[in-house]
N, C-alpha and C positions, 0 to 999 in steps of 0.2 A: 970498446965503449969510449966515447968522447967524454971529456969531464963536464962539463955544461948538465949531459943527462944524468952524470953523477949524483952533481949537485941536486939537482931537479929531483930526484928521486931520494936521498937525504933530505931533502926540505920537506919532500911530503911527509914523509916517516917521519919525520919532526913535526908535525904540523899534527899529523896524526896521534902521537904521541901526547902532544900540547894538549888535545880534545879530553881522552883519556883521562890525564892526570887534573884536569877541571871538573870532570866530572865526579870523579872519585874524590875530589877536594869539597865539590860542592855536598855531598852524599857523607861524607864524612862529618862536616858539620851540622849535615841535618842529625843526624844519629848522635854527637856531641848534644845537643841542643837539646833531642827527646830523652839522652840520661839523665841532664841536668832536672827535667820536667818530672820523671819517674822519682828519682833523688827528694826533689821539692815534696811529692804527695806522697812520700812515706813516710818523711822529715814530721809534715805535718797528720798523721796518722799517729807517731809515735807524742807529737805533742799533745795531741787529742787522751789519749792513754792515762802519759801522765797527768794531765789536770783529772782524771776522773777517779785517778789513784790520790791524787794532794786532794782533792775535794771530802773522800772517803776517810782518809786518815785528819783530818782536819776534825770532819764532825765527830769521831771517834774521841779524837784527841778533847775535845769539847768537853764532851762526855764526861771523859774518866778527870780531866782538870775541876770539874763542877764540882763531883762529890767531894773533895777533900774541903774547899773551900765551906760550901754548905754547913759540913757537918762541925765548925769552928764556930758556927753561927748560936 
């Protein structure tokens, strides 16, 4: 084999390779990108939660602070 076709056939395989590792790069950050999205609507899931737990203990807390005061009246 001449080197010429060496080369030739190393470039392609590089060239090849090159396709490959763009595509697995670009596919990698789609899937980076859709964690981050999943992350975000659980994130705000768990915020949802808590406010409905602060909301609950809030009116409770309400509640039970009334009657001491009240009954000083």
């Amino acid at each position: 084999m001449n080197t010429s076709l060496v080369c030739s056939i190393i470039y392609e395989l590089f060239h090849i390779l090159e396709k490959k590792i763009g595509r697995l790069l670009n596919e990698s950050q789609l899937l980076r990108e859709h964690c981050i999205q999943v992350r975000e609507l659980f994130q705000v899931e768990i915020d949802i939660r808590q406010n409905e737990v602060m909301k609950i203990l809030t009116i409770v807390t309400t509640g039970f602070c009334h009657y001491p005061f009240s009954s000083l009246i």
